[in-house]
Backbone as XML, in Angstrom:
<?xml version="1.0"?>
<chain id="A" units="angstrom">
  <residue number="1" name="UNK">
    <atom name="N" x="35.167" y="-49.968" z="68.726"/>
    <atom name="CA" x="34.623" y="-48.623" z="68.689"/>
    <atom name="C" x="33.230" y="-48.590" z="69.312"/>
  </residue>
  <residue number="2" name="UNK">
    <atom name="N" x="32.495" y="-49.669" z="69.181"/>
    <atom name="CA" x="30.864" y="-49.698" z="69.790"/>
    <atom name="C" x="30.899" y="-50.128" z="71.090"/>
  </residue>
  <residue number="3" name="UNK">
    <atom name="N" x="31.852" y="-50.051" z="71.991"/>
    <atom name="CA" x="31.883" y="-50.412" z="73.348"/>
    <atom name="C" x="32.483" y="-49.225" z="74.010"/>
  </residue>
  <residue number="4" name="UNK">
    <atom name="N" x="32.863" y="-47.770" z="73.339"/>
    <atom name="CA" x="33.009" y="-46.882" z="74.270"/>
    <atom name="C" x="32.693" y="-46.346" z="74.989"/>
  </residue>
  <residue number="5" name="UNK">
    <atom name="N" x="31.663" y="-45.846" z="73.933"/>
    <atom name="CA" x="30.284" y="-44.942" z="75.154"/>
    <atom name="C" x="29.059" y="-45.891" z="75.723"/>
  </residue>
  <residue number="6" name="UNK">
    <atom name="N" x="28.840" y="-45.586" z="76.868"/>
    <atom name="CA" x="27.677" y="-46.475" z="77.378"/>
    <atom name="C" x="26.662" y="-45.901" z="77.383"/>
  </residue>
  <residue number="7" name="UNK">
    <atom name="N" x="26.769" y="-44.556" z="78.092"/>
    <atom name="CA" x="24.946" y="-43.779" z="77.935"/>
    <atom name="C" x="25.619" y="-42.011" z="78.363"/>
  </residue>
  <residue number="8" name="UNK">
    <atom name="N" x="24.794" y="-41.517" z="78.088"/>
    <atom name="CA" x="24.745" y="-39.587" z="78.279"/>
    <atom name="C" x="24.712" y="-39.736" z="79.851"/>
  </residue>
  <residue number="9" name="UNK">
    <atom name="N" x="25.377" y="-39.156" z="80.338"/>
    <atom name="CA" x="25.104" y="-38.471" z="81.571"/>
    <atom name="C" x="24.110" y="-36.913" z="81.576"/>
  </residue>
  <residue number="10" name="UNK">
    <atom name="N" x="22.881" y="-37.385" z="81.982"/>
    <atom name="CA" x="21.730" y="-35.678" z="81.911"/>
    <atom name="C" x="21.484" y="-35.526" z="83.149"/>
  </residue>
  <residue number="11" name="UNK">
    <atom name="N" x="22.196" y="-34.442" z="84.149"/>
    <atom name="CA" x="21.751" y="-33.982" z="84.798"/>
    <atom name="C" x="21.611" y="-32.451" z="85.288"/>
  </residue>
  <residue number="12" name="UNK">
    <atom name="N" x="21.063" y="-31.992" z="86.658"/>
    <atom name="CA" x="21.081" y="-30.122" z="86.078"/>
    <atom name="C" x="22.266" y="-29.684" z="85.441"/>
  </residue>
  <residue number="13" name="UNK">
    <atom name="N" x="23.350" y="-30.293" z="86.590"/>
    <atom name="CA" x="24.565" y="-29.394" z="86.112"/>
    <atom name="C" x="25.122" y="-29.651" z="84.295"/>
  </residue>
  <residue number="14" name="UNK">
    <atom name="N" x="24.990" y="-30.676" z="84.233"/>
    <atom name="CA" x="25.363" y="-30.907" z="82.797"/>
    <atom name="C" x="24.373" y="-30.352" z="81.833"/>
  </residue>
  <residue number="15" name="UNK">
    <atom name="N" x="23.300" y="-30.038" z="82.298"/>
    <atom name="CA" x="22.874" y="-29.503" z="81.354"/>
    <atom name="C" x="23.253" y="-28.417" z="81.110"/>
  </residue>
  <residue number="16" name="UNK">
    <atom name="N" x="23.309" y="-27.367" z="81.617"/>
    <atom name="CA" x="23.819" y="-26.258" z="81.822"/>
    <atom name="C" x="25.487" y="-26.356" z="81.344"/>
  </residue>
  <residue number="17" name="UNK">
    <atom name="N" x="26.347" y="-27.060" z="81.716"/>
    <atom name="CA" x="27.641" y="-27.585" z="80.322"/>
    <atom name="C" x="27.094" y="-27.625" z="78.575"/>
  </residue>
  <residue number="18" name="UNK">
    <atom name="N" x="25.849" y="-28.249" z="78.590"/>
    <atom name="CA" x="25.865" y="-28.543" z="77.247"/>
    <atom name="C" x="24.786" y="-26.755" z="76.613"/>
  </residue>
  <residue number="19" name="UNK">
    <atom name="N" x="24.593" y="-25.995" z="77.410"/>
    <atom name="CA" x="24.642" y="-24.763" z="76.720"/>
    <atom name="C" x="26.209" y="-23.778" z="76.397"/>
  </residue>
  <residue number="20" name="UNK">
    <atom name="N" x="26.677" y="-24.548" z="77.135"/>
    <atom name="CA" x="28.323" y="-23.746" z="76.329"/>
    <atom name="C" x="28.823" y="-24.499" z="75.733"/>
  </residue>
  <residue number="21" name="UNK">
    <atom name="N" x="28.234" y="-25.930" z="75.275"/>
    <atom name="CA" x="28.999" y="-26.318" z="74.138"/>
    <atom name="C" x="29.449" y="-27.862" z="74.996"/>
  </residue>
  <residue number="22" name="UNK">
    <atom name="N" x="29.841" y="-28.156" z="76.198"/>
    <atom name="CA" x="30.323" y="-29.107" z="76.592"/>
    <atom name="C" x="28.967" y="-30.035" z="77.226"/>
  </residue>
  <residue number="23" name="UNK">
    <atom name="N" x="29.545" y="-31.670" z="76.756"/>
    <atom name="CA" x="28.385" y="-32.810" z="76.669"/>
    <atom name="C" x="29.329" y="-33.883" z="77.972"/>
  </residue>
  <residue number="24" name="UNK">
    <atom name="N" x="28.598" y="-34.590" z="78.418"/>
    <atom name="CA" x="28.989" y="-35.267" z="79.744"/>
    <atom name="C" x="28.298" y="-37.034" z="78.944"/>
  </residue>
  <residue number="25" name="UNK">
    <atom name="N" x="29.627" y="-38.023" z="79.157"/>
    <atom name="CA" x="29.446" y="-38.897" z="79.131"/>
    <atom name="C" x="29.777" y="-40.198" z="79.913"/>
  </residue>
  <residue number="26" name="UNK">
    <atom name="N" x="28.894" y="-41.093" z="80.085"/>
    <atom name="CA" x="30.018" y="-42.099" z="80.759"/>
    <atom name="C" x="30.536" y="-43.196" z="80.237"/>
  </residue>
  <residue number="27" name="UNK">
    <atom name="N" x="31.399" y="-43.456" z="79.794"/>
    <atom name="CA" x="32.356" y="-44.541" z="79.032"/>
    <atom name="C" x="33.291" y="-45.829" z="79.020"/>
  </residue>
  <residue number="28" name="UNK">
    <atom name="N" x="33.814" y="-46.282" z="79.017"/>
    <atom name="CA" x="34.204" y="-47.531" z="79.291"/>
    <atom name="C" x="35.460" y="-47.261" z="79.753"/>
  </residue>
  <residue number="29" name="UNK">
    <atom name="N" x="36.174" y="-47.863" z="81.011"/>
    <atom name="CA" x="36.958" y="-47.480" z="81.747"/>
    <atom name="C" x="38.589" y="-47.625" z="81.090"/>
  </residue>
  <residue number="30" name="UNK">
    <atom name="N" x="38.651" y="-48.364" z="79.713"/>
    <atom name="CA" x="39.921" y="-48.585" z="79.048"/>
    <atom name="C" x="39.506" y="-47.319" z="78.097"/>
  </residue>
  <residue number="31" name="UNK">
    <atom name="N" x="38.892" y="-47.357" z="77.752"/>
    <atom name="CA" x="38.817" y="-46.406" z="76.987"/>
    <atom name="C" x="39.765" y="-44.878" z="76.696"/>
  </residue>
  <residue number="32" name="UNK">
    <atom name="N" x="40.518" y="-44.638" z="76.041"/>
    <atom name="CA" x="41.533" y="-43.431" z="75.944"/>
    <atom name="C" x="40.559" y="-42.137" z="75.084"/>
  </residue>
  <residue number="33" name="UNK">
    <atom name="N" x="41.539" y="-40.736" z="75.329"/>
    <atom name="CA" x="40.685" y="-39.955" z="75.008"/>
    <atom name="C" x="40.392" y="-39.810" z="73.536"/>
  </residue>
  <residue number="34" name="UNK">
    <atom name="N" x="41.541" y="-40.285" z="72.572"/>
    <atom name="CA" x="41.631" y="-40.697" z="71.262"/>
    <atom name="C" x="40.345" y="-40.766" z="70.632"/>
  </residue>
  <residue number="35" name="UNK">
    <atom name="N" x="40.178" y="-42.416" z="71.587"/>
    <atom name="CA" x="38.937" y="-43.135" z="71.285"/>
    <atom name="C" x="37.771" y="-42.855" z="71.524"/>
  </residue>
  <residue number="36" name="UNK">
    <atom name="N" x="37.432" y="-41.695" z="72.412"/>
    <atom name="CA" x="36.119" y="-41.210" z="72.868"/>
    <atom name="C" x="35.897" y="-40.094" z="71.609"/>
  </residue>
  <residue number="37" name="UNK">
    <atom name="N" x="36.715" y="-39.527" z="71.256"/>
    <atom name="CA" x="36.743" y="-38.321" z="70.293"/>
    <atom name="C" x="36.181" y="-38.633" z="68.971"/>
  </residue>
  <residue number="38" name="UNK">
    <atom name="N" x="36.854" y="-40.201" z="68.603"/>
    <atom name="CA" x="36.396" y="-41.056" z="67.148"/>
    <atom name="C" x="34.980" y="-41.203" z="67.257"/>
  </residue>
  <residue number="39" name="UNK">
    <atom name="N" x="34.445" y="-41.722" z="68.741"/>
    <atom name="CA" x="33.244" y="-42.237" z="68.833"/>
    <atom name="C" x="32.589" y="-41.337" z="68.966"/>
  </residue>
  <residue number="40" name="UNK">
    <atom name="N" x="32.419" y="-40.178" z="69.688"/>
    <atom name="CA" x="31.533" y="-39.226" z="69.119"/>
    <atom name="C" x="31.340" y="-38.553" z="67.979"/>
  </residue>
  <residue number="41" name="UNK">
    <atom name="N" x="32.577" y="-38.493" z="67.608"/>
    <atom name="CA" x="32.653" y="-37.610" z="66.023"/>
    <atom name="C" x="32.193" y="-38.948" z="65.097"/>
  </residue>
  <residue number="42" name="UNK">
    <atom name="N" x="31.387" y="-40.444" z="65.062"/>
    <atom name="CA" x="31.373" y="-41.192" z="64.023"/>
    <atom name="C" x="29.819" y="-41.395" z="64.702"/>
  </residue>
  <residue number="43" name="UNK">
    <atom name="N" x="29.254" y="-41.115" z="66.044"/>
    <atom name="CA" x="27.435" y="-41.568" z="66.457"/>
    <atom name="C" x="26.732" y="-40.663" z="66.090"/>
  </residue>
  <residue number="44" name="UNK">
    <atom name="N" x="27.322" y="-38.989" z="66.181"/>
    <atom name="CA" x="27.082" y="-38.281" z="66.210"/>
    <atom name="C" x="27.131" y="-36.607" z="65.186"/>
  </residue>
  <residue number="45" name="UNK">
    <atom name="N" x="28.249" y="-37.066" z="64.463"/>
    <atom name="CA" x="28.458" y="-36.247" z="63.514"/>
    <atom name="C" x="28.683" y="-34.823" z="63.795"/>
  </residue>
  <residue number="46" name="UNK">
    <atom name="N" x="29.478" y="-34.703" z="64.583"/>
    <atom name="CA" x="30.216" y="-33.315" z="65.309"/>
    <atom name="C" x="31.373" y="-33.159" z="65.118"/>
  </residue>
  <residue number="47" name="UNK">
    <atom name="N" x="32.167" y="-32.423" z="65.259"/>
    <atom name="CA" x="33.911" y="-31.885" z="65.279"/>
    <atom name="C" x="33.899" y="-31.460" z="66.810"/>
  </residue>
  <residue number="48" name="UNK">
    <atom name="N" x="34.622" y="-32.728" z="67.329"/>
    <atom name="CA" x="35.024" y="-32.680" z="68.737"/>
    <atom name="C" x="36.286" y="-31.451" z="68.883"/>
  </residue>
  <residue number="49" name="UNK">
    <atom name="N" x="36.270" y="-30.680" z="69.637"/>
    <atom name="CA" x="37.184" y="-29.714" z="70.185"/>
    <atom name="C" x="38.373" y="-30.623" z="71.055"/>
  </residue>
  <residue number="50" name="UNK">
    <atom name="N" x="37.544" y="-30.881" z="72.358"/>
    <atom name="CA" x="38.302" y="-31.091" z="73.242"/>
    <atom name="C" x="38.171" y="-32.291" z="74.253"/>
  </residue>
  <residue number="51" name="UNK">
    <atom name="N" x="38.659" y="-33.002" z="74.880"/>
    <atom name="CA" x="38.089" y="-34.258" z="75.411"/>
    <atom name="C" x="38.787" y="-34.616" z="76.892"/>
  </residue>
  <residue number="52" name="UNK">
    <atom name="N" x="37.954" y="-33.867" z="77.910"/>
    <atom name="CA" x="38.581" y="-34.097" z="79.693"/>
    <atom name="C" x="37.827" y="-35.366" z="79.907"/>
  </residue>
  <residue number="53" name="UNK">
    <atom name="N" x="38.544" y="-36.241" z="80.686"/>
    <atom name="CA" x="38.549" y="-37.468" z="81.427"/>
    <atom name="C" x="38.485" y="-37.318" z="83.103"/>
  </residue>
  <residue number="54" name="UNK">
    <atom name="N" x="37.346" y="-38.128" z="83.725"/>
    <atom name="CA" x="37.942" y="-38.087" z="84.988"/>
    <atom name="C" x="37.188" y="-39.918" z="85.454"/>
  </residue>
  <residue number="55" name="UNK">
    <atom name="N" x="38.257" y="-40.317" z="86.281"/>
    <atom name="CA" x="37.842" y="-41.637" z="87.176"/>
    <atom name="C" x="36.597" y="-41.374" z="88.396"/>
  </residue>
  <residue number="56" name="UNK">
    <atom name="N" x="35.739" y="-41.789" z="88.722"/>
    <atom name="CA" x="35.217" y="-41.990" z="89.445"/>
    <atom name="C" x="34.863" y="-43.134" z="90.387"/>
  </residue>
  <residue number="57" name="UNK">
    <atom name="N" x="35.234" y="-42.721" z="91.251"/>
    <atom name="CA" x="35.549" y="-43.542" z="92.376"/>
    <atom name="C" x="34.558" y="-44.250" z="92.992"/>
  </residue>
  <residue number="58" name="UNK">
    <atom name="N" x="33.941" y="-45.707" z="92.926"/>
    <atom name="CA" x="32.511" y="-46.271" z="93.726"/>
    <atom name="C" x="32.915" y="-45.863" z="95.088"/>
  </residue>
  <residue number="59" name="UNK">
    <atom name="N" x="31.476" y="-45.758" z="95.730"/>
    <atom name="CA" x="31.141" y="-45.189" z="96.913"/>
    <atom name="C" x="30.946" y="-47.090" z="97.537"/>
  </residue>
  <residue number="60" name="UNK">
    <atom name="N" x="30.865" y="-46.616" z="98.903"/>
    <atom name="CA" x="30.977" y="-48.222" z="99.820"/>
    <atom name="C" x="29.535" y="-47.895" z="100.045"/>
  </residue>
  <residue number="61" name="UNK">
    <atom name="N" x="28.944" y="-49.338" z="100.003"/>
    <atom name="CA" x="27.485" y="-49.245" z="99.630"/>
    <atom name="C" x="27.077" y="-50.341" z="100.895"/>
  </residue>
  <residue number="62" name="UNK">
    <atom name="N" x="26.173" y="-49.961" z="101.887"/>
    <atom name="CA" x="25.897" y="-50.554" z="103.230"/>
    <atom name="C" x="24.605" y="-51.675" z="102.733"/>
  </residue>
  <residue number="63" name="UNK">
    <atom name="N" x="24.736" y="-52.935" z="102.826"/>
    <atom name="CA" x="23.564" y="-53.970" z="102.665"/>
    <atom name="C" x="23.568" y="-54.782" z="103.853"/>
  </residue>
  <residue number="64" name="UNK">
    <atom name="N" x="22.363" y="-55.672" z="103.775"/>
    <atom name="CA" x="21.949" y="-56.601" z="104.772"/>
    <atom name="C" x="23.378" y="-57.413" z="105.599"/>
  </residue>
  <residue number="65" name="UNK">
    <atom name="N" x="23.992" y="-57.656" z="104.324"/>
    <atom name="CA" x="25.327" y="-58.710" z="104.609"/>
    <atom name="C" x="26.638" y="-57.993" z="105.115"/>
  </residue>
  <residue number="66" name="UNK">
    <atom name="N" x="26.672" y="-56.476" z="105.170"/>
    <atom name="CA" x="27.682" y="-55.937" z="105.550"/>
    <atom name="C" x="27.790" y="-54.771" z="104.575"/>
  </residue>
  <residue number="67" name="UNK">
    <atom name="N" x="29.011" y="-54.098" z="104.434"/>
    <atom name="CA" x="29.496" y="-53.010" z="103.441"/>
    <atom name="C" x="30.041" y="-53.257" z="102.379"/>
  </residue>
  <residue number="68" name="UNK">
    <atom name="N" x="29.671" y="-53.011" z="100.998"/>
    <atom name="CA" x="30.212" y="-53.659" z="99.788"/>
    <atom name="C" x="30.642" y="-52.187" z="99.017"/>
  </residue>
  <residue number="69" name="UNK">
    <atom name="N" x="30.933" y="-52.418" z="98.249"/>
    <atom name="CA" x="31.720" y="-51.258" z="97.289"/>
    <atom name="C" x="31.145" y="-51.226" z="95.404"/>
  </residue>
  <residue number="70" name="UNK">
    <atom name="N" x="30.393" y="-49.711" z="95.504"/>
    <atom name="CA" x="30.083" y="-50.095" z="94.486"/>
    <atom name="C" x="31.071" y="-49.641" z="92.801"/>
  </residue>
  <residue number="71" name="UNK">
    <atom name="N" x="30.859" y="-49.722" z="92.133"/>
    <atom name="CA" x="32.141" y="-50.062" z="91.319"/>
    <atom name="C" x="32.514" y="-48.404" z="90.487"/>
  </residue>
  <residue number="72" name="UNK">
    <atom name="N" x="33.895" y="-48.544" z="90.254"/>
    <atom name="CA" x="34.552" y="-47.321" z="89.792"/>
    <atom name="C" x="33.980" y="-47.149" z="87.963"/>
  </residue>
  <residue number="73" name="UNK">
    <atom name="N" x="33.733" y="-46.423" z="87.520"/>
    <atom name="CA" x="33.426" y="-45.197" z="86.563"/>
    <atom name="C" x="34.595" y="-44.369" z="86.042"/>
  </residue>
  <residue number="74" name="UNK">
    <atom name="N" x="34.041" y="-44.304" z="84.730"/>
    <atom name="CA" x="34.795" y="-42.778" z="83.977"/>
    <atom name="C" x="33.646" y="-42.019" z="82.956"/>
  </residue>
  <residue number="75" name="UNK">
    <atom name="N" x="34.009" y="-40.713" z="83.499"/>
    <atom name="CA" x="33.178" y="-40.014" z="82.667"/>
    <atom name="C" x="34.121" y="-39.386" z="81.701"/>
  </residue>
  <residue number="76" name="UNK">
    <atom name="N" x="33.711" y="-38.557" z="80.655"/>
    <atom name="CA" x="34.130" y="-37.697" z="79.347"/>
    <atom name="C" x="33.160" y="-36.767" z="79.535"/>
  </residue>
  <residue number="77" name="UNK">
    <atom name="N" x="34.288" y="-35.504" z="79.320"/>
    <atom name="CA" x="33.580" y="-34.175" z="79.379"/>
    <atom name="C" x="34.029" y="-33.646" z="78.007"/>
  </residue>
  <residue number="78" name="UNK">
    <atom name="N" x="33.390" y="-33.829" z="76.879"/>
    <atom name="CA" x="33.547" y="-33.515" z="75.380"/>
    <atom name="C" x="33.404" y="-32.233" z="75.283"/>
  </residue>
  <residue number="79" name="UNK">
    <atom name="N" x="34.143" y="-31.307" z="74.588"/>
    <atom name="CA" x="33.737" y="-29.884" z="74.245"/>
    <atom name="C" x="33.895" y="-29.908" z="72.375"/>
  </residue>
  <residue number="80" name="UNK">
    <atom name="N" x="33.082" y="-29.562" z="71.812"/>
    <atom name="CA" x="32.202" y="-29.106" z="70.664"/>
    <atom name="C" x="33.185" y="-27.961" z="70.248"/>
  </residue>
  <residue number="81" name="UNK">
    <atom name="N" x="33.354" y="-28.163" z="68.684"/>
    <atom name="CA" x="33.427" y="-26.452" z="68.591"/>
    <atom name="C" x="32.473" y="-26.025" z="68.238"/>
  </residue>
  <residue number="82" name="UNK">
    <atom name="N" x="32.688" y="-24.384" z="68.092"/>
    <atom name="CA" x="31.558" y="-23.350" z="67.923"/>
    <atom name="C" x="30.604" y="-23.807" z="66.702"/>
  </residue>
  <residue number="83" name="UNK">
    <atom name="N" x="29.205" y="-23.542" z="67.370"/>
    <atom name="CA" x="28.396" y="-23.718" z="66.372"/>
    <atom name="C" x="27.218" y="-25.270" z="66.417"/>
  </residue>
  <residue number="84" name="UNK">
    <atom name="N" x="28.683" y="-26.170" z="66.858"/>
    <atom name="CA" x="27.935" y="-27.750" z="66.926"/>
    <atom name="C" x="27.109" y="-28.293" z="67.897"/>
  </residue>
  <residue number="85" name="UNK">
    <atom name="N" x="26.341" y="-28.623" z="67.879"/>
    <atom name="CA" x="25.473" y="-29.241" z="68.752"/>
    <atom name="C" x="24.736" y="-30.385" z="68.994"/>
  </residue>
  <residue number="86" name="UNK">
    <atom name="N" x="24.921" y="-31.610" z="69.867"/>
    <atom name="CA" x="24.010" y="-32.672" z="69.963"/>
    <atom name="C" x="22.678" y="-32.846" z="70.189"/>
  </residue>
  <residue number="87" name="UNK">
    <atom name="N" x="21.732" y="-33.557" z="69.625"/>
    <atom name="CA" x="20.288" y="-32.886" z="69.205"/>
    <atom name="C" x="19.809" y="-33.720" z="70.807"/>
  </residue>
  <residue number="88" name="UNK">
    <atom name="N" x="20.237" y="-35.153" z="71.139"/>
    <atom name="CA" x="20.299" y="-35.790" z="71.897"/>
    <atom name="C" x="20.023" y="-35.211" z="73.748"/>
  </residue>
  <residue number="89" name="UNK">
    <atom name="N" x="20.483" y="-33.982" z="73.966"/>
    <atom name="CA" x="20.847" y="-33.084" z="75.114"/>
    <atom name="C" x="19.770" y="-31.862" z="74.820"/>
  </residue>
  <residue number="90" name="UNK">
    <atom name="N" x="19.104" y="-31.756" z="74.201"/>
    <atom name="CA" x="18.142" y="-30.461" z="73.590"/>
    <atom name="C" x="16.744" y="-30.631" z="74.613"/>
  </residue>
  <residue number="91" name="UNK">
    <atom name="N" x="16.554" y="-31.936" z="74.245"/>
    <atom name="CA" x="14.611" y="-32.246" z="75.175"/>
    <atom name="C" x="15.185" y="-32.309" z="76.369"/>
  </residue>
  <residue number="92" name="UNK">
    <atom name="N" x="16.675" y="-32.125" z="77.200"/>
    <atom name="CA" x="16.586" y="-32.913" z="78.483"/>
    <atom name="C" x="15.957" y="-31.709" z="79.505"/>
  </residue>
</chain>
């Protein structure tokens, strides 16, 4: 359970998600949506609504030695029900 989430994703656009309620995370790539739902609802103390997944794909990354590839990602797009809020996403 302590290896799901790795860190908040804060940026403009997400911030602007987490005024309607939806929080942006990035998570461990086995990870199922089950398990993202437990782990926020047990760090955080919320009633998860809803839980979108997407893969992200590393970009090919140009260095001294040639073109390397940097590595694939998954984020979680958590939706809250009404009312709940992560205090975590408030100062960003």
């Amino acid at each position: 359970m302590y290896y799901v989430i790795k860190r908040p994703l804060i940026t403009e656009k997400n911030s602007i998600l987490a005024e309607k309620g939806v929080y942006v995370f990035e998570v461990n790539k086995t990870a199922t949506k089950d398990d993202i739902k437990k782990a926020i609802e047990k760090y955080f103390r919320v009633k998860v609504a809803s839980v979108n997944t997407a893969t992200c794909r590393g970009r090919a990354k140009r260095t001294k030695f040639g073109v390397g590839q940097a590595g694939s990602w998954k984020k979680a797009m958590v939706r809250l029900n009404k009312g709940e809020k992560i205090s975590l996403f408030e100062g960003a």
